[in-house]
N, C-alpha and C positions, 0 to 999 in steps of 0.2 A: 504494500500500500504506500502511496507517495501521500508523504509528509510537507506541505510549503507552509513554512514558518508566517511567510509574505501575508499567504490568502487568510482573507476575514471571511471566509465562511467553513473554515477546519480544515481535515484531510481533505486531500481532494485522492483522487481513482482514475486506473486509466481506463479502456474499454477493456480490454483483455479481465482485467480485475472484476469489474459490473459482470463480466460472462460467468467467470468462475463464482462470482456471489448467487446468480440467479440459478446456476448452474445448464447454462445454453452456450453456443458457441460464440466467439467474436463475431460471425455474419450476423446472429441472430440479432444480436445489440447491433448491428450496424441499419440494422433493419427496422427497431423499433426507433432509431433515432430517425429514420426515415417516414414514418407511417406514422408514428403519434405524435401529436402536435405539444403535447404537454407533457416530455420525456424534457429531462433537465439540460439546461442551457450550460454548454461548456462555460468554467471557472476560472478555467487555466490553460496550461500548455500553447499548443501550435495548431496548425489549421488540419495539418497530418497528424497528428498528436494529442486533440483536446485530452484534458482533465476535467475529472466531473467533481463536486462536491457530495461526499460522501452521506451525508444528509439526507441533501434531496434526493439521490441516486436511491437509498433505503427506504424514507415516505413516496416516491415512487413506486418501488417493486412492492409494498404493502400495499398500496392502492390496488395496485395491480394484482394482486398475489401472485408475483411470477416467483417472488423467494421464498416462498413457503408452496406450492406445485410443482410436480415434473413438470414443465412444460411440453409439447405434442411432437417437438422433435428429439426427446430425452426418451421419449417412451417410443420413439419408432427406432432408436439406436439400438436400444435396450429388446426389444421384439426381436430385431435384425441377430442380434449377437446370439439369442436364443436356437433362432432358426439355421442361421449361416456358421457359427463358430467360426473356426479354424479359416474356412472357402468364403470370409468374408469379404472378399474382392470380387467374387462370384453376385454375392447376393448386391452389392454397390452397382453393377452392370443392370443384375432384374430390376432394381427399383430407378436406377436413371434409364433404361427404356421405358418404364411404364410414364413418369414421369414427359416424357418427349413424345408418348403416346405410340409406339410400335409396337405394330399389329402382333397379336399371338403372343406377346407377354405373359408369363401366368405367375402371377408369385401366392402366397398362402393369405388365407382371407385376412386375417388377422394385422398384416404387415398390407393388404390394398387397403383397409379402412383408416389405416392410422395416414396412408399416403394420402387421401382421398381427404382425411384431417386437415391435415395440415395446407392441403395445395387451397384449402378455401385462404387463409390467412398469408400464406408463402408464396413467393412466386417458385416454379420449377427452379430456377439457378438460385434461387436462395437456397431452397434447399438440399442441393446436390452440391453446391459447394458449403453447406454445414455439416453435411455428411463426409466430404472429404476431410474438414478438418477435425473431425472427430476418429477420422482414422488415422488421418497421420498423427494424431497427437498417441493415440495409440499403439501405434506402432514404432513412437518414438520412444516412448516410458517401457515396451515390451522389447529393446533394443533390436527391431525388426531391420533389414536388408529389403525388405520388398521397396519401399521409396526411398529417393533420394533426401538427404534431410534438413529441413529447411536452412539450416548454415551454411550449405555447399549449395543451393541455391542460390543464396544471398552471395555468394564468393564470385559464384560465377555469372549472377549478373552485372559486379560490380567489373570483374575484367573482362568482361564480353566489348567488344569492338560496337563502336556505333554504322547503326543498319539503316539503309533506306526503307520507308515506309514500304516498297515492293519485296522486299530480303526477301529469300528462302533462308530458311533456316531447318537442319536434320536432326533429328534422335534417331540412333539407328537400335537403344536400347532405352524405350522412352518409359518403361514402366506405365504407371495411370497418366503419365503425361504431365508431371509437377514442371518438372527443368523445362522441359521443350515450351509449353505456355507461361512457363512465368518468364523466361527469355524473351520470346518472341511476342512479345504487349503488344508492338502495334497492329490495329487494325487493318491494313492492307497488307501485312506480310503472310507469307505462305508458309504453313508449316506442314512439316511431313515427317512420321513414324515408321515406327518396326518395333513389335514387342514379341518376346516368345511367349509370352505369356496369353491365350487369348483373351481371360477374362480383363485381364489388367488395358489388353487394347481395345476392346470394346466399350469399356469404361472411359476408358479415354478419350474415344470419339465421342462417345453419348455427352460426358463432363463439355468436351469443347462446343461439341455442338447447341446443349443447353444454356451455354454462355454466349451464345450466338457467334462465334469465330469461325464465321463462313470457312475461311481460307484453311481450315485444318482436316487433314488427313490420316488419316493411323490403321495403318493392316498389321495383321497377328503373322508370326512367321520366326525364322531363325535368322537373322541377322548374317550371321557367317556362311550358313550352309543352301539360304534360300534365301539370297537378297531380293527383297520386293521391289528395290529400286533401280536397278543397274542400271539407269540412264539419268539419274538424279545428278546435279552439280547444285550445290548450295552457297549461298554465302557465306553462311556461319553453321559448324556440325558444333552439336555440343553431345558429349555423355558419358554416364555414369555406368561401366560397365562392370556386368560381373566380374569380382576379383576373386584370385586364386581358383579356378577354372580349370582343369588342364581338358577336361575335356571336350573340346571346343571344334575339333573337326579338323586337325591337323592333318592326319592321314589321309583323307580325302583331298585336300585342300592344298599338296603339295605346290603345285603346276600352279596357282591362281595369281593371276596377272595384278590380285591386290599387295602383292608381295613383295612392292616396288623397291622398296628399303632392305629388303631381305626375310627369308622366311622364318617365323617365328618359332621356337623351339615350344615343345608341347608343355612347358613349366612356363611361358612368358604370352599367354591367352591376354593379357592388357594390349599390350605391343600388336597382338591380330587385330582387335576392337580399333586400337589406332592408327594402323593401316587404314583399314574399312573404312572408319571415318574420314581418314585423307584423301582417298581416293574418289570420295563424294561431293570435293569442293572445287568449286570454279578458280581459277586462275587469280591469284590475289584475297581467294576465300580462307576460312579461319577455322582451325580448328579449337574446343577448350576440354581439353582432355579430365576425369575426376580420377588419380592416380593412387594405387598404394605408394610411401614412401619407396618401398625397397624396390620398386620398378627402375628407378633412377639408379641402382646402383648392382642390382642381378650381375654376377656375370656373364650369365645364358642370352641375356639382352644388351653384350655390349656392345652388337655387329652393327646392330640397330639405331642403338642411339646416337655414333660414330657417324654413321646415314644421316640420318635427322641431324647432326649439327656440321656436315661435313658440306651438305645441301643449305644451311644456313634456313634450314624451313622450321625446327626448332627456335619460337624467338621469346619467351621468357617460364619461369617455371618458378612457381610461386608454393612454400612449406606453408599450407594453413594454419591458422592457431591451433593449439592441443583442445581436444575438445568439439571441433566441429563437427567432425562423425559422431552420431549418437549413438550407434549400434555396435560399436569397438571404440577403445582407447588408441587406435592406431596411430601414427602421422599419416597425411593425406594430402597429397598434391595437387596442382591445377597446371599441367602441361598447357603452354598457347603455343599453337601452329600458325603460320603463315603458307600456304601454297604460291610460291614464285609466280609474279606475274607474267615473265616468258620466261623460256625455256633455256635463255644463253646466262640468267640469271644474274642479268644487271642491276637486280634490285635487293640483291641476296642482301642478309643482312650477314656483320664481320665481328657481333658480337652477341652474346645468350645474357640475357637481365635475370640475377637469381634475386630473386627475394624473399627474406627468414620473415615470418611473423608468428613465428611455434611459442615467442612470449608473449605474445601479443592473447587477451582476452578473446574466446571465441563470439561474444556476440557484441566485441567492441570494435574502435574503427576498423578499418581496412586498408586505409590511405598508407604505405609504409612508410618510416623514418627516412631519414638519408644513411643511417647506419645498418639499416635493414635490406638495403639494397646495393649489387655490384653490377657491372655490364663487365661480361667476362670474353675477354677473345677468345674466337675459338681455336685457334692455335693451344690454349691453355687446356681446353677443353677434351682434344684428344690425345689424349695418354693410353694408358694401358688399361686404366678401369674404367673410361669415359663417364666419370661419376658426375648426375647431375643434380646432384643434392646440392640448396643454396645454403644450408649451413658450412659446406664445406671451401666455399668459394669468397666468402664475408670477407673480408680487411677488417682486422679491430679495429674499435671506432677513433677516432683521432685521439693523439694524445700531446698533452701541454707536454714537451717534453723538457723546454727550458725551466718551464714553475717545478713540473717534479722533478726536477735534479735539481735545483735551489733547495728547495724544502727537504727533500732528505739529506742534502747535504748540511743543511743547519740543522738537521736531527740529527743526524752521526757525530757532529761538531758538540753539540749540549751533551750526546752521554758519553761522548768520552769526554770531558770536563767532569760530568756526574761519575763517573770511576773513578776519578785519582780521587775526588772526595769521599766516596766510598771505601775508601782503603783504610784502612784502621791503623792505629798507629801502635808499631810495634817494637818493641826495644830489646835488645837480648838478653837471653835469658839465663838463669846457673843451673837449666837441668840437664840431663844426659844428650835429649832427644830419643829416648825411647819410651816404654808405657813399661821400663824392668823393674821403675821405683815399688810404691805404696800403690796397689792398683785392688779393685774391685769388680767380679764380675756382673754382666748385664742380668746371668739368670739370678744370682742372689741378692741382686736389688728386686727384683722381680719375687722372691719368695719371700722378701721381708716387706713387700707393700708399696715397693718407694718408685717402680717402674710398671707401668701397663701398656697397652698397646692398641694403637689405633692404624687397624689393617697388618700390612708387617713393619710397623715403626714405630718404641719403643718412645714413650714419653713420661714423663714426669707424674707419679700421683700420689707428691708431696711436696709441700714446702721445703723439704731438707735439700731438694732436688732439684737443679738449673735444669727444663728442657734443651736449651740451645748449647749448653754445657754438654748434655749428657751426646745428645746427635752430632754437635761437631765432635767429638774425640772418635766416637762410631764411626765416624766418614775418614779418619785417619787413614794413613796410606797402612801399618800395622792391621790397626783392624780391619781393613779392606783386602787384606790376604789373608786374615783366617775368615771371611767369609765369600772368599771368590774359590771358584768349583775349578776343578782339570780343564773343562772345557771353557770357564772364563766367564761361568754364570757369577753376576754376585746375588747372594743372598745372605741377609743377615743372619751370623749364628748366635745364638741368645749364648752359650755355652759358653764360646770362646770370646767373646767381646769384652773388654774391659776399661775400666775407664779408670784413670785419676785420682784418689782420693782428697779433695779438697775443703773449705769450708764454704757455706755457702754467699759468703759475699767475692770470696775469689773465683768460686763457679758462676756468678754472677758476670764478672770483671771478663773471662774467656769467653761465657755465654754473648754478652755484645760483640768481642770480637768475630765469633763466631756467624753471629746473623750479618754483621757489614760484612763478611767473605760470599756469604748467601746470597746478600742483594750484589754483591758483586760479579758475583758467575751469573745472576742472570741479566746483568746489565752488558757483560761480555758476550750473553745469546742473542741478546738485542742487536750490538753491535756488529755480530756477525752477519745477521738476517737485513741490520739496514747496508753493510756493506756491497752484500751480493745485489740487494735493488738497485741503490746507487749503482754497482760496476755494470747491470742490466742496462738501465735507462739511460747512461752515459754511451755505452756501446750501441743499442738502437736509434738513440737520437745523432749519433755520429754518422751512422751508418744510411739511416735517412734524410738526412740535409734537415735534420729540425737542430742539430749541435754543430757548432765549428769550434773549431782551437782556436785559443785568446791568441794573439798575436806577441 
């Protein structure tokens, strides 16, 4: 629920929210903002975007009682899932021909009366696209593969190339037809399909057709093995093809003249799809391929994608955000093609645009960073793995290399300053240098109360007893070979450890010494760690003309 502190009439709500309150679909609220005259006047937002007041939205639907009833498209969803289950793509095709009115329809009485309901209130395309969106929403929460999902939609209408009002534009795997009509919006464009599925093509024609888009086409069939279209050239193919496939009709399909680029091994079924698709685009037409990551990097497909960027028909390849697929955690690509507009390939392009957005939020911008993107020669391109993955092709992002070699370098300068201070001052001493004097073991402080242990290290638990006394003598080079092993393990022996017998204001007196030696080793870890940065950022910024030598 959106919160605006601004607005004097409370929360306000967007529509999406009013549908899940009523429990009806977005159309359906699009529909009543349509039809009733005294449904509440937007509060807020944008003219694409209104916000309602939560208020009124609630003394609304209580007038109405739409938030306390199923309403008549709830209870024909709910009939449908009874009847259809599982073949609920089947039963979306019976009730959108009934719907459009084609002869010989027959669906179960139960599910024509609730139709027959609703079309008094609904118009037919209100309600076949309520019905769609209660399926995709369904089969988005049920991690389904049957439709494309609306994220990879949104992706690839945002890189889709701008089309003339006349475009053709292909699905050759159009599912119910989500990508191919939400693509191709305008009204004089010609669309045209291929499903294998038939109930799903059927449906899709009915959906188009009840939306009134004359211009749209869609036959059931096999894409690879029975192209519907073989004289088709488009402006724009886009699709979303079965991934991980192998059995796709290779064997059969050896000889086929779609094989322009090379033929696809029976593990790289994506690379056939995008064939197929290429070969359907007119001379300067586009392909927008919906990729698994690891297509870009198969070995089995590196003959291929060699071809595609050797042809300069490869022209940019976009890692979607994590997240956009709803039906896998996968990464997922967005291959864009170009088909050269002649044949001596004066228009080739001499660079591939990779662009990362895998940290980028899946339902936030699109627009990438300038760090987010490279135009990579293809010279760089063909190697031995022809990997065209854009994470792997990035330049990190600029870097101040003047400011950070200043700054670490006055960090390295302050702690080594802070070391000599840290040094403890020490004066010589009248003893041996050994522990052969008055000594006491670590385990019979330990049996008499005066040592406990926290993990394996041996602390203080008594006033008679300096902590940083007792640990530094421990860490002595002595005691650090009776408790270092043959093979160079150390681990403390409670046994043989011994320490000093002193009082405790001269345990005290070693104990400070002892902790400035402590802060001192680790002001020397310091120093080491910012050494190596510094000798880094010196060397990179030399090396890339961001450093020059003083003169």
């Amino acid at each position: 629920m959106t919160d605006t502190a601004a607005s004097s009439v409370g929360p306000l709500v967007t529509g999406a929210e009013i549908a899940r309150l009523a429990g009806v679909t977005r159309a359906a609220v699009s529909n009543w903002r349509r039809r009733y005259d005294d449904f509440p006047a937007p509060a807020g937002g944008a003219a694409n975007s209104p916000l309602y007041s939560l208020a009124e939205v609630q003394e609304w639907l209580d007038k109405q009682r739409k938030g306390q009833e199923v309403s008549p498209e709830v209870e024909l969803w709910q009939a449908m899932r009874a009847v259809y289950g599982e073949q609920m793509i089947g039963g979306l095709a019976q009730v959108a021909a009934v719907l459009a009115g084609t002869a010989g329809t027959v669906v179960p009485d139960d599910i024509a009366a609730r139709i027959r309901g609703l079309a008094r209130t609904e118009t037919p395309a209100g309600v076949v696209s309520g019905l769609t969106e209660r399926f995709m929403d369904s089969a988005r929460r049920a991690g389904s593969d049957q439709i494309t999902p609306e994220r990879v939609v949104r992706a690839v209408r945002y890189f889709a190339p701008e089309l003339s009002s006349e475009a053709t534009v292909f699905d050759p795997a159009c599912g119910i037809g989500v990508l191919l009509l939400s693509v191709a919006s305008g009204a004089g464009m010609r669309c045209r399909g291929q499903e294998l599925d038939a109930d799903s093509a059927q449906f899709a024609q009915l959906r188009a057709d009840l939306l009134g888009r004359t211009g749209v086409h869609i036959v059931a069939g096999d894409s690879l093995r029975a192209d519907e279209w073989p004289d088709l050239k488009a402006d724009l193919v886009v699709c979303d093809p079965p991934a991980g496939v192998t059995e796709w009709g290779r064997e059969e399909l050896l000889l086929d003249s779609r094989w322009d680029l090379g033929t696809p091994s029976k593990a790289e079924g994506e690379l056939a799809w995008l064939q197929h698709a290429y070969a359907h685009t007119v001379p300067g037409g586009h392909v927008l391929m919906v990729m698994p990551a690891s297509v870009a990097y198969r070995k089995a497909g590196r003959r291929i994608r060699a071809e595609l960027v050797r042809r300069g028909v490869v022209r940019q390849v976009i890692a979607l955000p994590s997240g956009t697929a709803t039906s896998h955690a996968l990464p997922v690509h967005l291959w864009c093609l170009r088909r050269p507009e002649n044949t001596a390939g004066a228009d080739t392009n001499h660079t591939v645009r990779m662009v990362d957005l895998t940290d980028n939020s899946p339902d936030g911008d699109l627009e990438p960073r300038p760090d987010q993107v490279a135009d990579v020669p293809l010279i760089e391109l063909l190697d031995d793995t022809v990997d065209l993955t854009p994470g792997c092709h990035l330049r990190p992002p600029h870097r101040d290399y003047p400011g950070e070699y200043a700054a670490l370098r006055k960090e390295l300068q302050d702690q080594i300053r802070l070391l000599i201070a840290l040094l403890p001052g020490l004066a010589p001493g009248g003893g041996s240098g050994s522990l052969d004097g008055a000594t006491t073991s670590v385990a019979d402080l330990a049996r008499a109360g005066l040592v406990t242990y926290e993990g394996q290290d041996p602390v203080s638990a008594s006033e008679q007893l300096d902590t940083d006394y007792l640990q530094g003598f421990l860490r002595s080079t002595a005691n650090a070979r009776r408790s270092t092993s043959v093979s160079g393990t150390y681990r403390l022996d409670g046994r043989g450890a011994r320490i000093p017998r002193m009082g405790i204001d001269d345990q005290r007196r070693y104990g400070s010494a002892f902790r400035a030696l402590l802060a001192f080793e680790e002001g020397m870890r310091r120093v080491d760690e910012l050494s190596r940065q510094l000798a880094e950022v010196a060397r990179d910024g030399l090396a890339t003309g961001a450093l020059t030598p003083e003169q």
